[in-house]
C-alpha positions as CSV (number, residue, x, y, z in Angstrom):
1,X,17.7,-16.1,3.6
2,X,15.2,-15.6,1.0
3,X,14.3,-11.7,0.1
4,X,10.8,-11.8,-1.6
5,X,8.9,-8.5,-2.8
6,X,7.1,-6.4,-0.5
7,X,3.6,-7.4,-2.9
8,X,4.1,-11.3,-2.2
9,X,2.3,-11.0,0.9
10,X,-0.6,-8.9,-0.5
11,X,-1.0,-11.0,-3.3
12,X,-1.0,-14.3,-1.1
13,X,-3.8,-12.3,0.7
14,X,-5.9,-11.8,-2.5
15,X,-5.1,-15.2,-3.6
16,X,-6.3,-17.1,-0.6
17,X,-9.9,-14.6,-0.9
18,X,-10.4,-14.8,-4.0
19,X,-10.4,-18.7,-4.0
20,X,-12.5,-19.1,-1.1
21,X,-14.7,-17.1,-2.3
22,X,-14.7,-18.9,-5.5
23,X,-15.3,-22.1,-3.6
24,X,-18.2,-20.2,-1.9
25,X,-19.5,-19.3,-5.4
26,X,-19.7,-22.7,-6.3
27,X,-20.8,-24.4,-3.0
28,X,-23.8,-21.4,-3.6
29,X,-24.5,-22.4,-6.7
30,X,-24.7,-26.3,-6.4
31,X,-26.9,-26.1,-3.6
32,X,-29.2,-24.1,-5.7
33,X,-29.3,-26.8,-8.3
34,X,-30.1,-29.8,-5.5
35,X,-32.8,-27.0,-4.6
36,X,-34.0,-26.5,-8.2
37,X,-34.5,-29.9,-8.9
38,X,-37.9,-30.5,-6.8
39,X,-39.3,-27.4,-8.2
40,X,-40.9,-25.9,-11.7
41,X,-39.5,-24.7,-14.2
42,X,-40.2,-21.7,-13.7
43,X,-39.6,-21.6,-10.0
44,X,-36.1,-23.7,-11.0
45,X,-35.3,-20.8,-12.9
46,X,-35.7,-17.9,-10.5
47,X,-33.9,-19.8,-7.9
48,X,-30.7,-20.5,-10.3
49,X,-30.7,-16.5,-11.3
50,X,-30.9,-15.4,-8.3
51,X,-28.0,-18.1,-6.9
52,X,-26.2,-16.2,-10.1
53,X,-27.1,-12.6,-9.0
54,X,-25.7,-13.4,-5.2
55,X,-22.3,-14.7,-6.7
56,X,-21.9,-11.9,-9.1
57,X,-22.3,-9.5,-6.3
58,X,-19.8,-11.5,-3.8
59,X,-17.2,-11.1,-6.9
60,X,-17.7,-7.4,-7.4
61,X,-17.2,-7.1,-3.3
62,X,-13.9,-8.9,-3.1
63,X,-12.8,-6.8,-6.2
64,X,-14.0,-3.8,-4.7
65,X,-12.3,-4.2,-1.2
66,X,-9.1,-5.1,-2.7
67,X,-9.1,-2.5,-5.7
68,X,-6.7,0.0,-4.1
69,X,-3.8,-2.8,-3.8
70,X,-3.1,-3.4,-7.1
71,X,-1.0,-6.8,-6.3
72,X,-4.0,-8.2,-4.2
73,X,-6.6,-6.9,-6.9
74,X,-4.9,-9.4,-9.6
75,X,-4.3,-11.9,-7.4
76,X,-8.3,-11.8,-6.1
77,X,-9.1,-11.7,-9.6
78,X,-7.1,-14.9,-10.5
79,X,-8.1,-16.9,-7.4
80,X,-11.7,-16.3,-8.5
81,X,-11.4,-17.8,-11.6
82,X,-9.1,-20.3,-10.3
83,X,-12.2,-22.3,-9.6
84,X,-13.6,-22.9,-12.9
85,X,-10.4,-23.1,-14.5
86,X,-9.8,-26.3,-12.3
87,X,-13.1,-27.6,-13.3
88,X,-12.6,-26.6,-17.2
89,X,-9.3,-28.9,-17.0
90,X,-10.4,-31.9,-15.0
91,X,-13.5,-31.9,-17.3
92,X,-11.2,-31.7,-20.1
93,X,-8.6,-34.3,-19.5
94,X,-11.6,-37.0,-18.7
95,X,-13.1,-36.2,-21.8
96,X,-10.0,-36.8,-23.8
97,X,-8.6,-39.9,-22.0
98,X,-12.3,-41.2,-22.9
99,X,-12.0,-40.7,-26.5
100,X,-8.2,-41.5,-26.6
């Protein structure tokens, strides 16, 4: 039988929230865009910020409820940038297999 660390269940925990709430950060965002894009500029803009302001404060909330377990604190912080860091690469490797 396996032993694993008493953390790997906290930090499964604050993996699985902090990537959902990535996801919801980005699902927040996009339909903010498809929002933006009937609108003025300066209307386009407000509505973008404030998309920006609402996921900022969702990631200080996760961080926040999970700052006293330290395992589920890093592993919140690392599913909330698991997100972009997903998109970064997948936008990476098309670029290069386009150039290559």
């Amino acid at each position: 039988m396996v032993c694993l660390p008493e953390w790997t269940v906290s930090a499964l925990i604050g993996l699985v929230i902090g990537t959902a709430v990535s996801f919801l950060n980005n699902f927040i965002l996009m339909q903010g865009m498809k929002k933006a894009e009937e609108l003025t500029p300066a209307k386009e803009r407000n509505i973008i910020m404030l998309r920006y302001g609402i996921r900022y404060l969702l990631n200080l909330a996760v961080l926040f409820l999970v700052y006293k377990n330290t395992a589920m604190l890093v592993a919140a912080a690392i599913g909330l940038t698991l997100n972009k860091n997903v998109l970064f690469l997948k936008y990476f490797l098309r670029n290069k297999q386009k150039k290559g």
